[in-house]
PyMOL commands that place a pseudoatom at each C-alpha (Angstrom):
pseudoatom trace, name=CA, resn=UNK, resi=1, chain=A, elem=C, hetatm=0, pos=[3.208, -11.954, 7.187]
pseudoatom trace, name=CA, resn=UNK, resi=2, chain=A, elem=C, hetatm=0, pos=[0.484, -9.626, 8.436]
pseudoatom trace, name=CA, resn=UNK, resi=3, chain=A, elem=C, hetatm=0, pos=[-1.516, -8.096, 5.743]
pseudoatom trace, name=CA, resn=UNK, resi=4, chain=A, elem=C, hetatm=0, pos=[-3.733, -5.402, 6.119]
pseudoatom trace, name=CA, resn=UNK, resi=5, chain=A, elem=C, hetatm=0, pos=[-6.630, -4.756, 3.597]
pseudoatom trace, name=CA, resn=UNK, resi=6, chain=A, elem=C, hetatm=0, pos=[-8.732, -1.697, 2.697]
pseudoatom trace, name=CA, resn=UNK, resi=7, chain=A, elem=C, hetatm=0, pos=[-11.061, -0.733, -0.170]
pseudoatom trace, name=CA, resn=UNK, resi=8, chain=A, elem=C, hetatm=0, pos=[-14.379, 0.694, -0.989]
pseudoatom trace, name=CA, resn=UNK, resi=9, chain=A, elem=C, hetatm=0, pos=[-17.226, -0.358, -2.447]
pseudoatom trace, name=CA, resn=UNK, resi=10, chain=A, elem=C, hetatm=0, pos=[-15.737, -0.386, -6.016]
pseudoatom trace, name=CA, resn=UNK, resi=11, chain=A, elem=C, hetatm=0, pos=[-13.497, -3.097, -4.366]
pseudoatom trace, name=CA, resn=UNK, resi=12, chain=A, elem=C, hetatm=0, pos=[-15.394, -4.881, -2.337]
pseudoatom trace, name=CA, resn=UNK, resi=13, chain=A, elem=C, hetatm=0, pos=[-15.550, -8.170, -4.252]
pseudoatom trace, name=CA, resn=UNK, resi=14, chain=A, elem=C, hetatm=0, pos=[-11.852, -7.765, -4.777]
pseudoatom trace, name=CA, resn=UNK, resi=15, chain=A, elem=C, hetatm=0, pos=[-11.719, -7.653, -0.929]
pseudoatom trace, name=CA, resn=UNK, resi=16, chain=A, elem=C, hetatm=0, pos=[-13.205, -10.688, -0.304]
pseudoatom trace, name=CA, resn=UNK, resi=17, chain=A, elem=C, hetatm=0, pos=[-11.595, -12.758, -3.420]
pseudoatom trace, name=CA, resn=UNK, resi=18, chain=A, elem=C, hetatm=0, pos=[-7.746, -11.431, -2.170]
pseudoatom trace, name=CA, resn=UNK, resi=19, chain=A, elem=C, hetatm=0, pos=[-8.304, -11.821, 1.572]
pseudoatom trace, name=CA, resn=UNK, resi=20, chain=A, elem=C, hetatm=0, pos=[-8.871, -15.548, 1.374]
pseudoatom trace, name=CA, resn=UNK, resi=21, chain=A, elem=C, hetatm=0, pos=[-6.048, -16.061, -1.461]
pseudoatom trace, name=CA, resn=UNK, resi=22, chain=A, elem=C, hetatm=0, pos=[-4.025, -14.149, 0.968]
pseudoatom trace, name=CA, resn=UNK, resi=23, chain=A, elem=C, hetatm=0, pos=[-4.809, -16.581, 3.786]
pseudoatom trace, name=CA, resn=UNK, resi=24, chain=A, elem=C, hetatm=0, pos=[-4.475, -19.135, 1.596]
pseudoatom trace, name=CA, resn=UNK, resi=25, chain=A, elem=C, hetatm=0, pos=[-1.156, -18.048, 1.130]
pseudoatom trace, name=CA, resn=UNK, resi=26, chain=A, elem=C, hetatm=0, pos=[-0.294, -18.189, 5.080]
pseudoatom trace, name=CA, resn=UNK, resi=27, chain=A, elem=C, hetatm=0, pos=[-0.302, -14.455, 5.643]
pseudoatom trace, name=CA, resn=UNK, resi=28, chain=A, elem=C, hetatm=0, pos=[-2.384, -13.249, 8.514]
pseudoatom trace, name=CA, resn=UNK, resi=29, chain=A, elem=C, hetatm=0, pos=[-5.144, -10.835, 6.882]
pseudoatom trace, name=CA, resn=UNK, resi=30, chain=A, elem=C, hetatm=0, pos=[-6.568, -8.085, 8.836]
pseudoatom trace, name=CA, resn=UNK, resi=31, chain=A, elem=C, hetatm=0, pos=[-9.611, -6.191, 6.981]
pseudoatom trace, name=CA, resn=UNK, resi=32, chain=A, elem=C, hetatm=0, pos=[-10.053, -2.577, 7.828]
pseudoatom trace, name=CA, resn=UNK, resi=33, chain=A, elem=C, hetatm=0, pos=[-13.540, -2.423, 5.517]
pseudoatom trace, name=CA, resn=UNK, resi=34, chain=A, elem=C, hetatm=0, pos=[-16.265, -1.914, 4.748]
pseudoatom trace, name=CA, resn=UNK, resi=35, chain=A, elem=C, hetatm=0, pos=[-17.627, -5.304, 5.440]
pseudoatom trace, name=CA, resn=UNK, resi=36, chain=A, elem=C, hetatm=0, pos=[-20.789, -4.763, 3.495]
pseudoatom trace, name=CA, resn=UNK, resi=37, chain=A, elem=C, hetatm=0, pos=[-21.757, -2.844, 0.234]
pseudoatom trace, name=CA, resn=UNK, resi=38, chain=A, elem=C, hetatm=0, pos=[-22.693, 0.805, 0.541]
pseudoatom trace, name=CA, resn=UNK, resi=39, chain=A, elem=C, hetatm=0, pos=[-22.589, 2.365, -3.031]
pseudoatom trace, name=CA, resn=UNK, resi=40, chain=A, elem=C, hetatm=0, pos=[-21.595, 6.316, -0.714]
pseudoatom trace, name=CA, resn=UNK, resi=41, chain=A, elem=C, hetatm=0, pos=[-19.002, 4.653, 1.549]
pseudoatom trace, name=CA, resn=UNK, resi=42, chain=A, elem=C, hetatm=0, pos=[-15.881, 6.644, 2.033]
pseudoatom trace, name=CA, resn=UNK, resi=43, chain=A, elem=C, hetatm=0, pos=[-12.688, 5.431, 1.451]
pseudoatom trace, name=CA, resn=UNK, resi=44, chain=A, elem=C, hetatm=0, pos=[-9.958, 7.620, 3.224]
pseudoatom trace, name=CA, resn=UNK, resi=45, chain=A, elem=C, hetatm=0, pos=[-10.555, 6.131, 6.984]
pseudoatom trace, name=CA, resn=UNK, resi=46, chain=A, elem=C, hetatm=0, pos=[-10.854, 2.535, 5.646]
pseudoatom trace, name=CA, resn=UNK, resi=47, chain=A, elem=C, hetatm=0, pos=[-7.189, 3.230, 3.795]
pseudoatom trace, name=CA, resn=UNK, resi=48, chain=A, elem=C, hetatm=0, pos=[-6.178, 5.516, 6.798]
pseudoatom trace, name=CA, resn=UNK, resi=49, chain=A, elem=C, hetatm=0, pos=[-6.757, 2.581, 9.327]
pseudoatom trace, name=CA, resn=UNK, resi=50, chain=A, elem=C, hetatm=0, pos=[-5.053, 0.210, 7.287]
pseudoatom trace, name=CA, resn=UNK, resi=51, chain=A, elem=C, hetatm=0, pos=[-2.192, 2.131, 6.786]
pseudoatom trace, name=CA, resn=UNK, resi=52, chain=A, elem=C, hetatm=0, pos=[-1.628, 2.578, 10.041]
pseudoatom trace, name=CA, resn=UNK, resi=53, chain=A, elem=C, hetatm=0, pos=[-1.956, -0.726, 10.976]
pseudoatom trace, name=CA, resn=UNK, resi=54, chain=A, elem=C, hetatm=0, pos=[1.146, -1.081, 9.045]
pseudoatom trace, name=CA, resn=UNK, resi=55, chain=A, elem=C, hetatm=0, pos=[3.400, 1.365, 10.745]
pseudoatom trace, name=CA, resn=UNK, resi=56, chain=A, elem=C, hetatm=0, pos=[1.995, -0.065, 14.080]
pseudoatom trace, name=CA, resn=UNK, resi=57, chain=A, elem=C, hetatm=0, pos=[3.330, -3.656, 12.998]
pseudoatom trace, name=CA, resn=UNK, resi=58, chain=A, elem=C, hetatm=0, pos=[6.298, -2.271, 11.311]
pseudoatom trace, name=CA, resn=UNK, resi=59, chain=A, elem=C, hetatm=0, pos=[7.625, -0.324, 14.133]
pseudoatom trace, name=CA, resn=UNK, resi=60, chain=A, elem=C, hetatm=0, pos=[6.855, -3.742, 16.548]
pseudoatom trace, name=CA, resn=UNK, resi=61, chain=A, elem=C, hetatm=0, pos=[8.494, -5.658, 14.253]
pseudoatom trace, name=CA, resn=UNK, resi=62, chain=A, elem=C, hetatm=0, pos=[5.921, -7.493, 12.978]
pseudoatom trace, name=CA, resn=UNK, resi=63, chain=A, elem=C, hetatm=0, pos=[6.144, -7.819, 9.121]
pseudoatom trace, name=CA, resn=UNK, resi=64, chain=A, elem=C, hetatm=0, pos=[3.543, -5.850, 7.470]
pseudoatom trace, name=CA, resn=UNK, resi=65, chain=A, elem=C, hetatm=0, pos=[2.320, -4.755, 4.250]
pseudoatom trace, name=CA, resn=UNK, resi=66, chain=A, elem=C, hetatm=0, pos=[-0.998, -3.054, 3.166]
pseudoatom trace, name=CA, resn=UNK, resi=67, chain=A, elem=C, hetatm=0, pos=[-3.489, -3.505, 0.312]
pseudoatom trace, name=CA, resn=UNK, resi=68, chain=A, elem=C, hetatm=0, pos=[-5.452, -0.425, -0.419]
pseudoatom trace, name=CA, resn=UNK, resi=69, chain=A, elem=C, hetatm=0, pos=[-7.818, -0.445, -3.847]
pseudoatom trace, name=CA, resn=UNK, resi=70, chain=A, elem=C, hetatm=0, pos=[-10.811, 1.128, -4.690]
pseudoatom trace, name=CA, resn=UNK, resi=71, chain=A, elem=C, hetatm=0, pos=[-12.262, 2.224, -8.213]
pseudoatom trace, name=CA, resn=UNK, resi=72, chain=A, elem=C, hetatm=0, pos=[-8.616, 3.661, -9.454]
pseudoatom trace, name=CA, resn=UNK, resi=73, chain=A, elem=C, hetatm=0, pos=[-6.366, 3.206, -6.721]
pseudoatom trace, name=CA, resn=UNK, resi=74, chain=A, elem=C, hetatm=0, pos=[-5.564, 6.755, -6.778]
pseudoatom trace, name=CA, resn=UNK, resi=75, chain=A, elem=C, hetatm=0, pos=[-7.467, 7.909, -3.444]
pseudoatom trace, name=CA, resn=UNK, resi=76, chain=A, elem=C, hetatm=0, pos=[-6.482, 5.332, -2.036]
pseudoatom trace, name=CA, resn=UNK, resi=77, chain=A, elem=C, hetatm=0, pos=[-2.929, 5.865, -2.207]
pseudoatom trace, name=CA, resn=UNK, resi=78, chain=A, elem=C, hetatm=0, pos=[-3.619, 9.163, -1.210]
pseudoatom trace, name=CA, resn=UNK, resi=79, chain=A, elem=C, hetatm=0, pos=[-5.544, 8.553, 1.616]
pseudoatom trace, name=CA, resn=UNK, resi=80, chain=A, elem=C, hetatm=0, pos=[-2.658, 5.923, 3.081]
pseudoatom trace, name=CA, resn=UNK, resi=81, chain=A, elem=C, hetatm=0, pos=[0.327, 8.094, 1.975]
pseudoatom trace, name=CA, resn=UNK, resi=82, chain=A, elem=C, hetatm=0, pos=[-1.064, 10.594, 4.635]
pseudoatom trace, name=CA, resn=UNK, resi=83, chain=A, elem=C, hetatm=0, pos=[-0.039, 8.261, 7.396]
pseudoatom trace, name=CA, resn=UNK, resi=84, chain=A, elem=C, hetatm=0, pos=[3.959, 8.665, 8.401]
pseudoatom trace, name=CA, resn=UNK, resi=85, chain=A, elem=C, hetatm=0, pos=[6.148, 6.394, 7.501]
pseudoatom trace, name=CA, resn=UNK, resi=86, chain=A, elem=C, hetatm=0, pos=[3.657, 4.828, 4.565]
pseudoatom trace, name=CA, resn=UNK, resi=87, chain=A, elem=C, hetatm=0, pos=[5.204, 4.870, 0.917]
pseudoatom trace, name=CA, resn=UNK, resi=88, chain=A, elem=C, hetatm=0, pos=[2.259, 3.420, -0.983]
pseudoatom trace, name=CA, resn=UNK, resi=89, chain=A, elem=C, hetatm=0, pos=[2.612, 2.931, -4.374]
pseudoatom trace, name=CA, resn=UNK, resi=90, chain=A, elem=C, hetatm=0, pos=[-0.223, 3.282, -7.481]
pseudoatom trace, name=CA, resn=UNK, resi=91, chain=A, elem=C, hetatm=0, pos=[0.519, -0.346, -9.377]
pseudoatom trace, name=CA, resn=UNK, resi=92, chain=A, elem=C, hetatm=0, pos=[-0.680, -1.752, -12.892]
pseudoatom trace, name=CA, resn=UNK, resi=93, chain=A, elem=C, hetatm=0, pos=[1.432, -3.904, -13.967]
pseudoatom trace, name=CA, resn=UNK, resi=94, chain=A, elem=C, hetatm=0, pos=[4.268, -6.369, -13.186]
pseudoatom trace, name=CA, resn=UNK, resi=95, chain=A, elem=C, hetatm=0, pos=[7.093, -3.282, -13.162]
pseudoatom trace, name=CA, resn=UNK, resi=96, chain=A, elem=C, hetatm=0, pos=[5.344, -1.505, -11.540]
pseudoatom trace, name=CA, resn=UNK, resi=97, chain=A, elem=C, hetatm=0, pos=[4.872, -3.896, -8.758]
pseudoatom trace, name=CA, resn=UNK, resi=98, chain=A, elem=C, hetatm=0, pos=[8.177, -5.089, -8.608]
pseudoatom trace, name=CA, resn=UNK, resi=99, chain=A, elem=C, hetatm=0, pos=[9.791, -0.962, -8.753]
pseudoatom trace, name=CA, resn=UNK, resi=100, chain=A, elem=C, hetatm=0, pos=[7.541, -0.485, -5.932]
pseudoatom trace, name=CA, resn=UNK, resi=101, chain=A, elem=C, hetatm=0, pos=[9.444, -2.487, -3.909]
pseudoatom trace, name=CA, resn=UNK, resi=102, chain=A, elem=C, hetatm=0, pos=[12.984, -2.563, -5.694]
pseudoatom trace, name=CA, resn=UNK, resi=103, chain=A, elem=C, hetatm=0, pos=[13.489, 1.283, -5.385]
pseudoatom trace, name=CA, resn=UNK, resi=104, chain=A, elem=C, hetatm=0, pos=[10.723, 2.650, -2.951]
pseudoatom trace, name=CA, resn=UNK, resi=105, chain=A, elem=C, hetatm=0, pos=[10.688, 0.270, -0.907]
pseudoatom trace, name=CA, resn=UNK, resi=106, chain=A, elem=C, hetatm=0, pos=[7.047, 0.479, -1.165]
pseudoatom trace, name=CA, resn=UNK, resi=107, chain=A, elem=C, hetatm=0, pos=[5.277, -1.405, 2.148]
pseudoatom trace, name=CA, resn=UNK, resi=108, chain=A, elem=C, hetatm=0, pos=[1.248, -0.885, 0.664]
pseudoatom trace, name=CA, resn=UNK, resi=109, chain=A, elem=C, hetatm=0, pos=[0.095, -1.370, -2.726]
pseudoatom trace, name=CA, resn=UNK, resi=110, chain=A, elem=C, hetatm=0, pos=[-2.726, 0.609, -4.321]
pseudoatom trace, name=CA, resn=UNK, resi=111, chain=A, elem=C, hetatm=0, pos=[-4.648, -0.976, -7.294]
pseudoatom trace, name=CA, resn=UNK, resi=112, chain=A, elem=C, hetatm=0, pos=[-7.787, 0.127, -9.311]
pseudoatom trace, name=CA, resn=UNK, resi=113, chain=A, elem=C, hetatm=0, pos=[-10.406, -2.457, -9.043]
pseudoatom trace, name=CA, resn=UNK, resi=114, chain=A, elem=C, hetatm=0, pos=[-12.011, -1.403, -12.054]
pseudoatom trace, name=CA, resn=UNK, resi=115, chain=A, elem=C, hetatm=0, pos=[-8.803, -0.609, -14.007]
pseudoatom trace, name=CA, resn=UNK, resi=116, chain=A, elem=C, hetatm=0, pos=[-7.732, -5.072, -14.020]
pseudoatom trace, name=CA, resn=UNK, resi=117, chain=A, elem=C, hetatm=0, pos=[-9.804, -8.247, -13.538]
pseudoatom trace, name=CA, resn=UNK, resi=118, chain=A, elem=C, hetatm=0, pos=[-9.571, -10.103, -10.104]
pseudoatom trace, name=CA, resn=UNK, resi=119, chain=A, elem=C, hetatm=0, pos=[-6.517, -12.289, -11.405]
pseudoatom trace, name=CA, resn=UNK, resi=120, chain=A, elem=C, hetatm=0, pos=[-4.167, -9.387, -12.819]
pseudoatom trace, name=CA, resn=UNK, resi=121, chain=A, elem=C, hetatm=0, pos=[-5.042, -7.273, -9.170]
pseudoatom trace, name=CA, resn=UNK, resi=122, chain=A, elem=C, hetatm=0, pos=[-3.961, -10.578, -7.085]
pseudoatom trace, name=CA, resn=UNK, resi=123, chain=A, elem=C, hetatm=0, pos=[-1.131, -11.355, -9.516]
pseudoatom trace, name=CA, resn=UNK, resi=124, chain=A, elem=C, hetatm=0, pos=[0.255, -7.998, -9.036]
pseudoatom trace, name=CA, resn=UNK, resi=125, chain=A, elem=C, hetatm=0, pos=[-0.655, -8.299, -5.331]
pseudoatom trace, name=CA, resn=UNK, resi=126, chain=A, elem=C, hetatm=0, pos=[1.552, -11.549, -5.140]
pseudoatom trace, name=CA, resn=UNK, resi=127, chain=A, elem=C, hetatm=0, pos=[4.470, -10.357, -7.093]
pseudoatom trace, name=CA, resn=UNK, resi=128, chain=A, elem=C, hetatm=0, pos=[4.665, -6.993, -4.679]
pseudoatom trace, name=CA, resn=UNK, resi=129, chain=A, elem=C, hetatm=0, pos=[4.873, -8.916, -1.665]
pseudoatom trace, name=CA, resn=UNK, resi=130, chain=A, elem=C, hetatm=0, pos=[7.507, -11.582, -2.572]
pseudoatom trace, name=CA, resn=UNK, resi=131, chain=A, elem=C, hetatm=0, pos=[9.762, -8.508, -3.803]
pseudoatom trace, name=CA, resn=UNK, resi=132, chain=A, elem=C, hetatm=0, pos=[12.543, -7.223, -1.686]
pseudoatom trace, name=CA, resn=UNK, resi=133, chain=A, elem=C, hetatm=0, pos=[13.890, -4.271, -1.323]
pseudoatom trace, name=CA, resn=UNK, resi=134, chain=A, elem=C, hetatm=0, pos=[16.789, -4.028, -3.191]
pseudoatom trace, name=CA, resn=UNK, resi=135, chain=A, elem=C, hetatm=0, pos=[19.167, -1.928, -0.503]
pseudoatom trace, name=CA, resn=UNK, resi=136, chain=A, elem=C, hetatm=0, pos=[20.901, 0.065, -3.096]
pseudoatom trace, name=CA, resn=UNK, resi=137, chain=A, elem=C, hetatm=0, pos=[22.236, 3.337, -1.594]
pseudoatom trace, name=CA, resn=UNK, resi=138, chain=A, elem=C, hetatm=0, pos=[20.494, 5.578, -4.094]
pseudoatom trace, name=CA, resn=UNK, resi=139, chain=A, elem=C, hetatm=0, pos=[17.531, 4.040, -3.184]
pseudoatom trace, name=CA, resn=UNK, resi=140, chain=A, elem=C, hetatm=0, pos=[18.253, 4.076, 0.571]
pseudoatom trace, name=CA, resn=UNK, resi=141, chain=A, elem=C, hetatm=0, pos=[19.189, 7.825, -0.036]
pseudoatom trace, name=CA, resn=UNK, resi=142, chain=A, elem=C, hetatm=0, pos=[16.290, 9.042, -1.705]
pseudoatom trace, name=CA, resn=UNK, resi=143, chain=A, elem=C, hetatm=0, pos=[13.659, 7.293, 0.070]
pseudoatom trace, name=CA, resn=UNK, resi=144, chain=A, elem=C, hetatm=0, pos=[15.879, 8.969, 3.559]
pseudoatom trace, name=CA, resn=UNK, resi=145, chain=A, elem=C, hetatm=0, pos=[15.180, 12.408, 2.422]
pseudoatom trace, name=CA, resn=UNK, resi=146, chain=A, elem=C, hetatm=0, pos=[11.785, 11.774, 1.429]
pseudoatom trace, name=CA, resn=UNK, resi=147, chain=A, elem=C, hetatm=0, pos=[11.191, 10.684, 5.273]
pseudoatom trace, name=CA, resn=UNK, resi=148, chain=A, elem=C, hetatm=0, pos=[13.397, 14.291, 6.285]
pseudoatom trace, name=CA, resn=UNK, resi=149, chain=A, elem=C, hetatm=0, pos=[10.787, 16.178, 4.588]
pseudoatom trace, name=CA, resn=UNK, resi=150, chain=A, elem=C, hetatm=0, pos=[8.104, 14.446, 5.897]
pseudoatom trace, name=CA, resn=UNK, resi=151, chain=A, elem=C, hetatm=0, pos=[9.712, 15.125, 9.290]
pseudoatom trace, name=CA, resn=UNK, resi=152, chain=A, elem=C, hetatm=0, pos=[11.114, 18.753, 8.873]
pseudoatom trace, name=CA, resn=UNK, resi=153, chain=A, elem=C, hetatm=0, pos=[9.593, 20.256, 5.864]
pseudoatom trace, name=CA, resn=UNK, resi=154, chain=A, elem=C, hetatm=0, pos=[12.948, 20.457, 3.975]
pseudoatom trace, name=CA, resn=UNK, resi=155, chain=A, elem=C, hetatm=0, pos=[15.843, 18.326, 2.512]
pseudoatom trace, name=CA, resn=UNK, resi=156, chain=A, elem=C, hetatm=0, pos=[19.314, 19.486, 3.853]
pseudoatom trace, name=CA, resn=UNK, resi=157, chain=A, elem=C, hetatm=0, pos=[21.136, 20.981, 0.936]
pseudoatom trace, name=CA, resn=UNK, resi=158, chain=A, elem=C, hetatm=0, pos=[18.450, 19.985, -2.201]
pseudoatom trace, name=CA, resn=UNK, resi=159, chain=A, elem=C, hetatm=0, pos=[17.222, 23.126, -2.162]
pseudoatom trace, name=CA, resn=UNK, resi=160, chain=A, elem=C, hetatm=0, pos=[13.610, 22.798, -1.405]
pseudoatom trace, name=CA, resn=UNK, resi=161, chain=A, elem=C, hetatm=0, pos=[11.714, 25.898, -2.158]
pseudoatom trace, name=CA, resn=UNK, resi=162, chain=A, elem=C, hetatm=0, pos=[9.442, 27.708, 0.949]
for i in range(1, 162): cmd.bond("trace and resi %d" % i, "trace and resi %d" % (i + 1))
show_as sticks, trace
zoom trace
């Protein structure tokens, strides 16, 4: 599996301890930065450009997930969420990890890399990837109209408010 990797410098030790446990795992790693500390680096176009190297392999076929962490997590989700077709998902802990993918269907994960040590951020990381999607139709549903507002600003029928 291709895995593409983002952070800031908040994460950037993270970076380097998941990319080669991730490797080590037989995925294919692909690290969208920064490659070197810089205490006023900006996340968003590291996240951005990973996240979009997900859709890319996604809609090629290629299986894909993202990894997007910084001091929170919670930019970083943000900034990758921006990208269509990207349902990133904040995780810290186990649940949440495993709901990500269970009911959202979540294909990046976002993780605070001051918020858990290096082992509970590749633990989680590990457990979100080997999770399936579990295919139930209220899952299916929701995460369908989610994509219909993305694409059209409004949900037939649930009432969305202009």
């Amino acid at each position: 599996m291709r895995i593409h990797i983002a952070t800031d410098h908040a994460g950037l030790d993270f970076s380097r301890h998941l990319q080669q446990h991730l490797a080590d795992a037989g995925h294919e790693v692909v690290d969208h930065g920064p490659k070197e500390f810089d205490a006023l680096d900006d996340y968003p176009a590291f996240c951005i450009n990973a996240a979009l190297g997900v859709v890319r392999d996604q809609r090629a076929g290629v299986a894909a997930f993202g990894v997007v962490f910084g001091g929170s997590g919670n930019g970083e989700q943000m900034a990758a969420n921006k990208v269509d077709g990207i349902r990133a998902a904040l995780v810290w802990n186990e649940s949440t990890a495993l709901l990500a993918r269970q009911h959202n269907d979540a294909n990046v994960i976002a993780i605070g890399a001051r918020q858990h040590t290096v082992d509970e951020a590749t633990h989680f990381i590990d457990v979100f990837l080997a999770e399936p999607f579990s295919g139930e139709e209220r899952h299916v549903r929701r995460i369908a109209q989610i994509a219909e507002f993305e694409a059209t600003g409004d949900i037939v029928g649930k009432g969305i408010e202009r």
